[in-house]
C-alpha positions in Angstrom: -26.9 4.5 -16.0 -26.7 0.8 -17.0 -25.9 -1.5 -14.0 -22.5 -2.7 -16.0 -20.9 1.1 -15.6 -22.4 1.8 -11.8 -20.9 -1.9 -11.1 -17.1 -0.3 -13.3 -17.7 2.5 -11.2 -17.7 1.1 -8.0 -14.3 -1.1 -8.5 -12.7 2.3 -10.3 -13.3 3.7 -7.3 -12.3 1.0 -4.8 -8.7 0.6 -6.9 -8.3 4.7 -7.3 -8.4 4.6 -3.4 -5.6 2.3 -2.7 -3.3 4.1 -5.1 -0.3 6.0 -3.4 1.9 8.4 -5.8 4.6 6.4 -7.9 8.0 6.9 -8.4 8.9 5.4 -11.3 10.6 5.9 -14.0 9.1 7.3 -17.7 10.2 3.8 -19.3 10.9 -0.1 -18.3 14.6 -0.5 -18.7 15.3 -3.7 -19.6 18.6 -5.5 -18.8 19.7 -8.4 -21.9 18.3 -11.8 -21.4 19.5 -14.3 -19.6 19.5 -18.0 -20.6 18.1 -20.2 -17.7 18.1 -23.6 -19.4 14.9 -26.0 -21.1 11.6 -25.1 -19.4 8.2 -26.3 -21.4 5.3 -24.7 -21.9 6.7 -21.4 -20.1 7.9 -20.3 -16.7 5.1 -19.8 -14.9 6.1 -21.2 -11.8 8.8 -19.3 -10.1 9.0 -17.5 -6.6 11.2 -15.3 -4.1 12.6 -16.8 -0.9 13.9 -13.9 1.9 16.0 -14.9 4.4 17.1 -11.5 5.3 18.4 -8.0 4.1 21.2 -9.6 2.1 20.0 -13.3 1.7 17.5 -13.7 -0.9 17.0 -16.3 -3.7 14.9 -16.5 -7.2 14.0 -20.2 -7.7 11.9 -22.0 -9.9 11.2 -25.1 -11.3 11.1 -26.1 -15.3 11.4 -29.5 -17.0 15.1 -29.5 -16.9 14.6 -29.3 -12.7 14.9 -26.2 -10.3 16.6 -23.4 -10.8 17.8 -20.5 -8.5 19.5 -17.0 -8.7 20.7 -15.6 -5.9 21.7 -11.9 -8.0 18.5 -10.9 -9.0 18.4 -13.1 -11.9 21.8 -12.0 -13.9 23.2 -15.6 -13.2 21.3 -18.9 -12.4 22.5 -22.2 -10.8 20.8 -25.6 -11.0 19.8 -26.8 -8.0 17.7 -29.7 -7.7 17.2 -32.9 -10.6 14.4 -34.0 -9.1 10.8 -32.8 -10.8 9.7 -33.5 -6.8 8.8 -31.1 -4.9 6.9 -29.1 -7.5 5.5 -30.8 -10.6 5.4 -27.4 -12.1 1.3 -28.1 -12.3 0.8 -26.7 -9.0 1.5 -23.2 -7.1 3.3 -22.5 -4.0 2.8 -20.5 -0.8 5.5 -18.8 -0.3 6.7 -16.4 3.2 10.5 -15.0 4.5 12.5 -18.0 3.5 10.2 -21.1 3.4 8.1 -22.1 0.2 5.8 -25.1 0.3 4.2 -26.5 -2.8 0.3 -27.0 -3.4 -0.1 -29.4 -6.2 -3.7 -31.4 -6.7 -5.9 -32.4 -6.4 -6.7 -36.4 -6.8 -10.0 -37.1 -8.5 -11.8 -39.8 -9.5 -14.9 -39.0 -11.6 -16.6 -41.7 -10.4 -17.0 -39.9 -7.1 -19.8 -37.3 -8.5 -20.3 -33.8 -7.0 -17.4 -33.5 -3.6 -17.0 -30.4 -1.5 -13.8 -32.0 -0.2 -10.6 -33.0 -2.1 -7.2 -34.4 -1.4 -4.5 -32.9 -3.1 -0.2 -34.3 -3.2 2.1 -34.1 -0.5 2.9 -30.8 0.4 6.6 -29.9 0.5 8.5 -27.3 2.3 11.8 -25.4 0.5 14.0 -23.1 2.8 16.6 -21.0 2.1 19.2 -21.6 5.0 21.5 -18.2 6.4 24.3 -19.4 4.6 22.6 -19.2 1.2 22.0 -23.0 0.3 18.7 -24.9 -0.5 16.9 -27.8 1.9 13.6 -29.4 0.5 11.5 -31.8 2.6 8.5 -33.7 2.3 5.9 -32.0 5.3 3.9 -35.2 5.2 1.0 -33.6 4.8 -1.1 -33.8 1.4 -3.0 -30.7 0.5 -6.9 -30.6 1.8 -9.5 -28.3 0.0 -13.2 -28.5 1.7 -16.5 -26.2 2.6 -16.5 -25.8 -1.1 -19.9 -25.7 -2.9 -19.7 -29.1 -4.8 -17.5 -29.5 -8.1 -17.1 -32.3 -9.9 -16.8 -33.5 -13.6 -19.4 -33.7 -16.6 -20.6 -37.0 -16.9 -19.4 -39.3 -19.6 -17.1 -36.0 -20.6 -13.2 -36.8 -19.8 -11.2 -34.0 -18.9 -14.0 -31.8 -19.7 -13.4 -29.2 -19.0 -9.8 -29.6 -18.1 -8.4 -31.0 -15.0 -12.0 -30.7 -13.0 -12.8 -30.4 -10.7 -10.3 -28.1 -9.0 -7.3 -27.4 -10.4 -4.4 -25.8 -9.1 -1.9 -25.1 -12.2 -3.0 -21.1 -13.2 -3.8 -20.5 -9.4 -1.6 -18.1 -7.2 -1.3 -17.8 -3.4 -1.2 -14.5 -1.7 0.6 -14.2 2.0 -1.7 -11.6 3.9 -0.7 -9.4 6.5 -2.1 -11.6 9.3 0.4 -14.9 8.3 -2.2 -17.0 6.6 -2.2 -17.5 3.1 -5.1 -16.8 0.5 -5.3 -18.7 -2.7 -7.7 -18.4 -6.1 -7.8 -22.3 -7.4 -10.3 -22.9 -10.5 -13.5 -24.8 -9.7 -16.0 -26.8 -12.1 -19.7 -26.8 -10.1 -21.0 -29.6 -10.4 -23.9 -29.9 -12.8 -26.3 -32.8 -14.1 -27.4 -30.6 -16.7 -25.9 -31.7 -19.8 -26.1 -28.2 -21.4 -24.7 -26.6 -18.9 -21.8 -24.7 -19.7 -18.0 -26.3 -19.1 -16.6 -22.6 -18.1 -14.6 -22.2 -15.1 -15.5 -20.9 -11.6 -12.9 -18.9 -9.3 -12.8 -19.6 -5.7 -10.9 -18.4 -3.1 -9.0 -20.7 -0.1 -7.9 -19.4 2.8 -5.1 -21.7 4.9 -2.9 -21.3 7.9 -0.5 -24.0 7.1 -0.5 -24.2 3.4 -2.2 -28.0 3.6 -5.3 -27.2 5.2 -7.3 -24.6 2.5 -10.7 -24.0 4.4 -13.3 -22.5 1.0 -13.8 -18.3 1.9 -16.0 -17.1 -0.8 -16.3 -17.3 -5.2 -13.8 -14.7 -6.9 -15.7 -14.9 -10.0 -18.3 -17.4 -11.8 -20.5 -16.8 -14.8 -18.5 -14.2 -16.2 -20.5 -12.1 -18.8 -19.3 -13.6 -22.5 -16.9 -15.8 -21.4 -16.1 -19.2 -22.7 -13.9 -20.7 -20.1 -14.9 -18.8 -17.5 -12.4 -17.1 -15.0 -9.6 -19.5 -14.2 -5.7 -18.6 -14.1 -5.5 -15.8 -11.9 -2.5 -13.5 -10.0 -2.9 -11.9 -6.5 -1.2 -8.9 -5.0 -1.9 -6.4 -2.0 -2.7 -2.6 -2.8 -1.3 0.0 -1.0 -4.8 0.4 1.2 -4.4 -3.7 2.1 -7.1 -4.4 -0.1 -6.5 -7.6 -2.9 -6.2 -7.1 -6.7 -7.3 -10.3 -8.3 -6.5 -10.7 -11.9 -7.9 -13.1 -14.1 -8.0 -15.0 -17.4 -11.4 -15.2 -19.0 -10.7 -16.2 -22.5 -7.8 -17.6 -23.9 -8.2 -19.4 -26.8 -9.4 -22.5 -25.4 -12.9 -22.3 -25.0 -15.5 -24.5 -26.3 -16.7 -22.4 -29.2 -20.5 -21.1 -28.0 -20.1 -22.8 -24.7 -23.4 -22.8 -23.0 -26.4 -20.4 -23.8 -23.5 -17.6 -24.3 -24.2 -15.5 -27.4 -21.4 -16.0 -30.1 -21.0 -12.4 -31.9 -19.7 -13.7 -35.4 -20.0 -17.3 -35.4 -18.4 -17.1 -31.7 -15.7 -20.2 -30.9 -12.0 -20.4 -28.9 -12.2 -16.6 -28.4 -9.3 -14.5 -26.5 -10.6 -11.9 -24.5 -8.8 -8.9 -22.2 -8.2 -10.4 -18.3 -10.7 -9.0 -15.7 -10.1 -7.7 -12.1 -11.9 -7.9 -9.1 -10.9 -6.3 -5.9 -11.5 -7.8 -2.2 -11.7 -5.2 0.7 -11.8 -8.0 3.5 -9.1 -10.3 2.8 -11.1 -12.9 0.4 -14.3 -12.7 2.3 -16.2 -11.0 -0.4 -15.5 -9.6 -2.9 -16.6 -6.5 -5.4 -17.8 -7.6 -9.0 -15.0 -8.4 -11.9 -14.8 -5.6 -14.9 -12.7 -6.4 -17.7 -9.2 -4.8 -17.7 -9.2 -1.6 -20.5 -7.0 -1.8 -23.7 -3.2 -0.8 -23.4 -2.4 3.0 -24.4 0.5 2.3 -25.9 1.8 -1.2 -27.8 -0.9 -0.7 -30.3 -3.8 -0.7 -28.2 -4.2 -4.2 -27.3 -6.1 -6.0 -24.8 -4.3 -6.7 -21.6 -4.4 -10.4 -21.6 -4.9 -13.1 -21.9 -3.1 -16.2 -20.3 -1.6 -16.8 -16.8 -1.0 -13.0 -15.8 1.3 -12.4 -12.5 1.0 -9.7 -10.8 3.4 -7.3 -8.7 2.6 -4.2 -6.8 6.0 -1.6 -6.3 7.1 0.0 -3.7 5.3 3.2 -5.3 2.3 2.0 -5.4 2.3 1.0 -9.4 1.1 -2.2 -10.9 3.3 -4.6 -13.1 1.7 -7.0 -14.7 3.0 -9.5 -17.0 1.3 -12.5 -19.0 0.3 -13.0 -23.1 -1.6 -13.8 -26.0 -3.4 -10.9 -25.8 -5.5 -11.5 -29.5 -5.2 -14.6 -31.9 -2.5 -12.7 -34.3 -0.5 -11.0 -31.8 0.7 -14.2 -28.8 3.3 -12.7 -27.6 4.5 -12.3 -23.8 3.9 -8.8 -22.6 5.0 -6.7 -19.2 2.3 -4.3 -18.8 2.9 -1.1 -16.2 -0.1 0.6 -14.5 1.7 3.7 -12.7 -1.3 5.2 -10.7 -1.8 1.4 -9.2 -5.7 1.8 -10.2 -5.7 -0.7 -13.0 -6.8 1.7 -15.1 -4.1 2.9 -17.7 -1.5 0.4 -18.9 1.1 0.5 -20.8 2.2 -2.4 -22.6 6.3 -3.7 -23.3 6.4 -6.0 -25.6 9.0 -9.2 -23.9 10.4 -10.2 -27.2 10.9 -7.0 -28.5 13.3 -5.9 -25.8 14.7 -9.2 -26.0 15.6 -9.0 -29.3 16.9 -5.6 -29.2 19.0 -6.3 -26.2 19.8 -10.0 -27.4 23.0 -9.0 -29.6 24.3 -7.1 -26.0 24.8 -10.9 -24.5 27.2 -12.0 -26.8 25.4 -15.1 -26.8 23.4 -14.7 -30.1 25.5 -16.2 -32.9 26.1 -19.0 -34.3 29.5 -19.4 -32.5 28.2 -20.3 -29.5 27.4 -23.6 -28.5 23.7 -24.4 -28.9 23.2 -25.3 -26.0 24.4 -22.2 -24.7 22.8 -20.2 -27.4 20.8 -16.6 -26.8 18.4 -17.2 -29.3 16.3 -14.2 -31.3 12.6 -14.0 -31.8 11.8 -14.7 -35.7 9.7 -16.7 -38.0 11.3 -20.1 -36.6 10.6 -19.3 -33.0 7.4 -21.4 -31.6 4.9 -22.7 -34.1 2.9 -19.0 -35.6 3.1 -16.8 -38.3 3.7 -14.3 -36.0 7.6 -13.9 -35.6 7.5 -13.2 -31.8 5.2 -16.0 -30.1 5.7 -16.6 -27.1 3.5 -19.4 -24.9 2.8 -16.4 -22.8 3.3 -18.1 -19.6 6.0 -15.8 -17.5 6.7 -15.0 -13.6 6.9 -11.7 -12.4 9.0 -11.5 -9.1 10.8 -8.3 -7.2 14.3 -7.9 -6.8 15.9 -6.7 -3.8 17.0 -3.5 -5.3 13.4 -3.0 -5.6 12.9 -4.0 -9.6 11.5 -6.7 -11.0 12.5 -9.8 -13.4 10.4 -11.3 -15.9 10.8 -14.7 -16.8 10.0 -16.3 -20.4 10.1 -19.1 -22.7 10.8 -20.1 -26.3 10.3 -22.7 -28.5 12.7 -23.1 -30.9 10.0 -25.0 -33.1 12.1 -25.0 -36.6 15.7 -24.7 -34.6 16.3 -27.8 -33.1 12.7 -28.1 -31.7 14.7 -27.7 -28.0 12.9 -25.0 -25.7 14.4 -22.0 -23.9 14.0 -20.2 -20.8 15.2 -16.7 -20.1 15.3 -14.2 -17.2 15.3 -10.1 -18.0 15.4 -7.8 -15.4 13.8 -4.7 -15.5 
């Protein structure tokens, strides 16, 4: 048996273990879109606040400020102008009703190979009894340190991006003892100038949300890979063990990167995401496989941008992200019932939203732009594909124990304005 399948084998059997039997139903039933407002580049970067049984809030932020739902997404309110607290470049730490923001950190290439880093000022969000919003600076910046040294390649600028440590991609995961574990993409630092520019994935572990203390690498040197493991979702399974999922390839690679073989003239590839599975709360953890092809949807890869990640009260895995090969970019939910990452089935996020669009009475041309509910077609984005999305989504439980997805649009050859939507599920 080659040391690849005993190694598949091994986190097959690790997942299988946590499973518990869903209850779900034989279909995602998607509610029609809902129009947020502008949001670039996606809406990657919003969270649940829980004040209590009957208190809960959806908020995140997009270019056009922060937004928040406090009905599971069928209505949203604008709450804040500001683009402070959350630079929508950073991730948040989120438990009950507070939320503070981990954005950094500050580099200076000059510096060479650091295993400590200063991030921005860390600021707290809380959902108050009576339903309204409070943000506050902590004054505190963010701290990372005990980290093998990262740094930048010499004489390279942003190469590769945002070295050495980058928190934009990276997800935060509240563990059952109150601290908070977080995945944040690493460059080692390397005075080889052939090394190769691909990401490394560490893990963070913090008590405070300023203070992230290294705990062990996630993933490095990932087998094919271009950019190396980087933007990454984190969830609990039903045995307490953590799922981390995983880009690997997504397009923007350096084509050939490194001594990495490059099957067909190689270059930018887009590859499935992988998964790797800790049993002691980020202390170790078992070797990354890559995630198998969707049974249904066509059979395409699960991946491969900025997937988040929700386990159900069943037991069952959602799992939403995009771009999963260069012709087909859309955004995608993707349902694992047996909660083994094994079998997924894949729900295309424009193709409900188009077949539900015309239910908002929001679609035509009678509605002020502005205000517009606006199909997937061959205008949409910038691809010959007519249902591009960037692929950059949140994933986030209701209280009636759902889920909403959350999108965006570019309405490249209508207006060139973006949009961002919310459909329940």
């Amino acid at each position: 048996m080659r040391r690849e399948q005993r190694l598949a084998m091994v986190l097959s059997a690790a997942l299988a273990a946590s499973a518990a039997p869903p209850a779900i139903s034989s279909a995602l039933n998607f509610t029609p879109p809902v129009l947020l407002g502008q949001g670039q580049w996606g809406a990657g970067n919003f969270h649940r606040l829980v004040a209590s049984a009957t208190n809960s809030v959806l908020l995140g932020h997009l270019t056009s400020g922060w937004w928040a739902s406090a009905d599971d997404g069928a209505s949203w309110r604008h709450v804040f102008n500001t683009s402070s607290p959350l630079s929508g470049y950073g991730t948040a730490a989120v438990s009950g009703a507070s939320m503070l923001t981990v954005d950094g950190p500050r580099y200076n290439v000059t510096q060479g190979a650091v295993t400590t880093l200063t991030g921005n000022r860390v600021e707290q969000i809380t959902l108050l009894p009576n339903g309204s919003l409070t943000h506050r600076s902590t004054g505190r910046n963010a701290t990372w340190s005990g980290m093998p040294p990262v740094g930048c390649r010499a004489n390279v600028p942003d190469s590769p991006k945002a070295c050495p440590l980058r928190t934009f991609g990276a997800d935060v995961l509240l563990l059952p003892d109150g601290s908070w574990l977080g995945a944040f993409l690493a460059y080692p630092a390397t005075s080889d100038p052939n090394a190769s520019e691909a990401y490394s994935l560490y893990a963070f572990k913090s008590s405070d949300a300023a203070d992230w203390r290294f705990a062990s690498v996630v993933a490095e040197r990932v087998p094919d890979s271009e950019e190396g493991p980087s933007e990454n979702a984190l969830t609990l399974l039903a045995n307490g063990s953590v799922l981390a999922v995983f880009r690997t390839d997504g397009g923007d690679g350096k084509p050939c990167a490194g001594a990495l073989p490059c099957p067909g003239g190689g270059g930018h590839r887009m590859a499935p995401y992988a998964a790797a599975v800790s049993n002691d709360g980020g202390a170790s953890w078992l070797p990354p496989r890559s995630l198998p092809a969707a049974v249904s949807g066509g059979a395409l890869a699960v991946g491969s941008v900025r997937p988040r990640l929700l386990t159900l009260a069943s037991g069952a895995l959602l799992l939403s992200g995009g771009r999963p090969s260069g012709s087909v970019e859309d955004a995608y939910v993707w349902l694992n019932r047996a909660g083994d990452a094994e079998i997924w089935e894949a729900h295309a996020v424009s193709y409900s939203h188009n077949a539900l669009v015309n239910a908002t009475g929001k679609a035509t041309n009678a509605t002020p732009y502005d205000l517009r509910v606006w199909p997937f077609d061959a205008g949409v984005n910038n691809s010959q594909w007519p249902r591009e999305t960037t692929g950059y989504t949140s994933l986030l439980p209701t209280a009636a124990g759902g889920a909403v997805v959350l999108y965006a649009q570019w309405l490249h050859h209508h207006g060139n304005a973006w949009r961002t939507y919310a459909m329940g599920m």
